[in-house]
N, C-alpha and C positions, 0 to 999 in steps of 0.2 A: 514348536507351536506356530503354529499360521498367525500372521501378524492382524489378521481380520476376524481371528475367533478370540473366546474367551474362555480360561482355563480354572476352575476356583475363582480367586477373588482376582486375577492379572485383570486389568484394565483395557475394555478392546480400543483400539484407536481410531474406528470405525464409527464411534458412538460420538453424540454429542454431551459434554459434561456439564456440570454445573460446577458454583461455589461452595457449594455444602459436600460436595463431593468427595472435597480434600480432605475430609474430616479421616475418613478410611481406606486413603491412597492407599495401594501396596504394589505397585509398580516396580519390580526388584532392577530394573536397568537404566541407564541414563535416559528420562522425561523431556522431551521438549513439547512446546503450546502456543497455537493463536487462541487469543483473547480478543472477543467482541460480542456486540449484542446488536444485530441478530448473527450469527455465526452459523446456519446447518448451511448455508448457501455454499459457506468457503471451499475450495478446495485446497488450500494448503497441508492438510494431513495426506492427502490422498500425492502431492507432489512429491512433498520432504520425503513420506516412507517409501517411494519410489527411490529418491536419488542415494537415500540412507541403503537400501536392499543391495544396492550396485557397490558401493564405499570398498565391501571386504569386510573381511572376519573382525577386524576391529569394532569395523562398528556395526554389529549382530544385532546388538541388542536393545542398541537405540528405538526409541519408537515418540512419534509425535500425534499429540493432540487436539481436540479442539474443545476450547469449554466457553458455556454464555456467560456472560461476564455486565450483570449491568452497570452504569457507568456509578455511581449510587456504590457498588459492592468494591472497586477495584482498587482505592488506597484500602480496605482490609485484606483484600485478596490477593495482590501482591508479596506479603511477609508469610502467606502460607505457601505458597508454591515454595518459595526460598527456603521456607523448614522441610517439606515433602522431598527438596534436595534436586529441582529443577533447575536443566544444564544452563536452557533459555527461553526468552519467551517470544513470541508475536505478537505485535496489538493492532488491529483494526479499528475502525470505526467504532465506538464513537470515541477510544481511548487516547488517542496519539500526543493530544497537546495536553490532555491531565497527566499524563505520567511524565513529563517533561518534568514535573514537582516533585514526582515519586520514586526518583531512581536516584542512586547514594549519588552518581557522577553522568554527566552528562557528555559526549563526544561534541568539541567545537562545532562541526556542521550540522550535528543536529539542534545544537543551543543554538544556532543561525538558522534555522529551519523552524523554529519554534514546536519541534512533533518528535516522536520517536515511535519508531517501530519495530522496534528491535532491541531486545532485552537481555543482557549478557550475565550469567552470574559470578559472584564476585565473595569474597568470605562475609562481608557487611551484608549486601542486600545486590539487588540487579543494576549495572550500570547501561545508561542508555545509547543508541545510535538511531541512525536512519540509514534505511537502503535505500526508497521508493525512489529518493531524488537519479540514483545510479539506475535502478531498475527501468525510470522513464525511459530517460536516455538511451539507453541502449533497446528498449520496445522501437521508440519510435524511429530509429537508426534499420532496423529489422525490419520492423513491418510498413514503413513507411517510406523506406529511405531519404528519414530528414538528420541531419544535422545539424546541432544546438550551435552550433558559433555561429556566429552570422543572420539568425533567422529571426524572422519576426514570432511570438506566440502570443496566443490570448488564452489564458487560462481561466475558466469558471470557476469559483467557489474561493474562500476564502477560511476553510478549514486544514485540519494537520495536513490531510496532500495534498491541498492546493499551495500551502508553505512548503513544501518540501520543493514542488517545484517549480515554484518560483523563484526559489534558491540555485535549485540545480540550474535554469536555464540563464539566470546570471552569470554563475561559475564558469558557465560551460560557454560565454561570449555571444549569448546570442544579442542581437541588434536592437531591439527591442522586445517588451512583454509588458502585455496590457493586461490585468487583471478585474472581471468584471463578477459582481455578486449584488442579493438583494437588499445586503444590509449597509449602510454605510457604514457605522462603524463597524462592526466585522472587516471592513476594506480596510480600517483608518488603524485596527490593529495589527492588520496581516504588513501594511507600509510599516510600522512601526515595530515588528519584530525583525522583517527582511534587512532592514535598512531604505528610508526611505529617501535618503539622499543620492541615492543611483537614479542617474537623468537615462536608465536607461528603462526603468519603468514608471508605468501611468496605472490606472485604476478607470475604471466605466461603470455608472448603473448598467443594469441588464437590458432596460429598456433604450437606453443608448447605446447600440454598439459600434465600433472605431470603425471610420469610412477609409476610405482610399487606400486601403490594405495593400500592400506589395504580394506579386504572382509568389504561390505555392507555401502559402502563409498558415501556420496552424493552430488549430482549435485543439484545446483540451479539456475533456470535463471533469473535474475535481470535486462536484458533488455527487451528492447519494441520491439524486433524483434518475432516476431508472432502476434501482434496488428493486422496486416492488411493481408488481404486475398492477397497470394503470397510469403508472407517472408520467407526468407531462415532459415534455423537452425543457431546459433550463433556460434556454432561448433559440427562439426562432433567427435561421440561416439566411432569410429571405433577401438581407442587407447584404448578404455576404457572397464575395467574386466563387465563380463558380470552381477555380481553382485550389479555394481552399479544402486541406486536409484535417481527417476530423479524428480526433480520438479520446475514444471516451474507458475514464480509468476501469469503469465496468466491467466486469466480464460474467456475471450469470445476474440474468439473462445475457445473452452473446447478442442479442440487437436491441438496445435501447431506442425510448424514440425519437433522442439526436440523429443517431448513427442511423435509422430508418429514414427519417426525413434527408441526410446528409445522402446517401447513396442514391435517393428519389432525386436530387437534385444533378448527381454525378459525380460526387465527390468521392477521393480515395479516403477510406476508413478505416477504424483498425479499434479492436477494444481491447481492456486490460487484460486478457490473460498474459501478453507475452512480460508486459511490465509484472505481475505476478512471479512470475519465474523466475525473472532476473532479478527481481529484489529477493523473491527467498531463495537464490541460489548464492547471493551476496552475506545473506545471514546467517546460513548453513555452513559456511566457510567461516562464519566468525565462530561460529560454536565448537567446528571440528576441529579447526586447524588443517582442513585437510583439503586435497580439489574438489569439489564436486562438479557431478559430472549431467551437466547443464539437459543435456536431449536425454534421460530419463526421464527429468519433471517434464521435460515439453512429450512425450511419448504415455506418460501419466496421464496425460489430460488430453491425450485424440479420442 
């Protein structure tokens, strides 16, 4: 069977699913799934079944999904994947920091990260992790060539990926990280998950952004504003040295209108598909056990 048709009741991987879906699973091979709502945008099925197709005969018969998942549905929807006998999962937007509650156990850095994106299964129920924070890193090492130790960042948003790396770019020694969003408290809990006793990060309204930046300083956006055809920039660049490098965790659309506005100015840009990759090529490897073999997923998605 072609992994993109549908044969009787197999499940195509192609489609987008729902909750009520699971009712009459019949998927006879090991199931993997991102989880989110809105989800047809993702590419993740179209990555994973790329790098799963290269694996080898082992893994035939693997195949990954995507279902909408509102946020509302996903502590009931969780304990059915887990009976349907799902290897693991993905969670997106808007699940990352609710499931942090809903997974039997939690990995240290993702319990430091306050998010999980990545769901492992386990005889109980799913335990959790985080890639995104790895996946950044090495995006912005690729397509940017920055390196986290040393550097200054400013991260927008104050949700599960904007913890994730905010965590990562501590870890990883950068110099400072200034985290700026609309809400204050949302700030006051993102300080207060990360640790907010590191002098090596501050927080900004949006409408204040940090002055006197050091050369080749980077921006990242960690909100969902550029998801939808229309949305505003999350803040305006105009403050900011022309040096600065911008990248936004985005990737479809492939130009938000940060990264429009950022490249009208001059700046090097870079959106999330390669962070994409590299977190689920991180996950993929939790699930297998096995290498995965990275330029599939990136050959996936030209």
């Amino acid at each position: 069977m072609n992994s993109s048709e549908s044969t009787g009741s197999i499940p195509r991987w192609n489609k987008v699913y729902r909750h009520g879906d699971l009712d009459d699973w019949k998927y006879p091979g090991p199931a993997l799934a991102v989880l989110g709502h809105p989800i047809s945008h993702s590419l993740s099925p179209v990555i994973h079944n790329a790098a799963l197709a290269r694996m080898g005969q082992r893994f035939e018969g693997w195949r990954y999904f995507a279902f909408e998942v509102p946020v509302s549905e996903l502590a009931e929807a969780l304990p059915l994947f887990h009976e349907k006998g799902f290897v693991g999962l993905n969670l997106t937007i808007p699940h990352k920091v609710e499931a942090l509650t809903l997974a039997t156990s939690v990995d240290p850095l993702a319990q430091r990260m306050g998010a999980v994106n990545t769901l492992i299964r386990g005889d109980a129920g799913f335990s959790g992790r985080n890639t995104d924070g790895y996946g950044l890193q090495e995006a912005l090492k690729q397509d940017l060539k920055v390196e986290l130790a040393g550097a200054t960042v400013i991260i927008l948003g104050a949700g599960g990926a904007a913890r994730a790396a905010v965590v990562q770019c501590l870890e990883a020694g950068c110099r400072k990280v200034w985290v700026g969003n609309r809400s204050a408290d949302r700030l006051s809990e993102l300080v207060n998950v990360v640790g907010g006793e590191n002098t090596s990060l501050a927080t900004f309204p949006l409408s204040n952004p940090p002055q006197d930046l050091p050369e080749n300083s980077v921006l990242i956006n960690a909100t969902s504003l550029g998801l939808k055809e229309g949305d505003s920039s999350p803040i305006s660049l105009s403050s900011f040295p022309g040096s600065l490098k911008v990248y936004d965790m985005i990737y479809s659309p492939p130009e938000t209108a940060l990264l429009m506005e950022a490249r009208n100015r001059g700046m090097h840009t870079a959106n999330g598909l390669s962070m994409l990759v590299h977190q689920a090529c991180q996950s993929l490897a939790f699930w297998t056990g096995a290498a995965v073999p990275v330029e599939a997923m990136f050959q996936a998605c030209a």
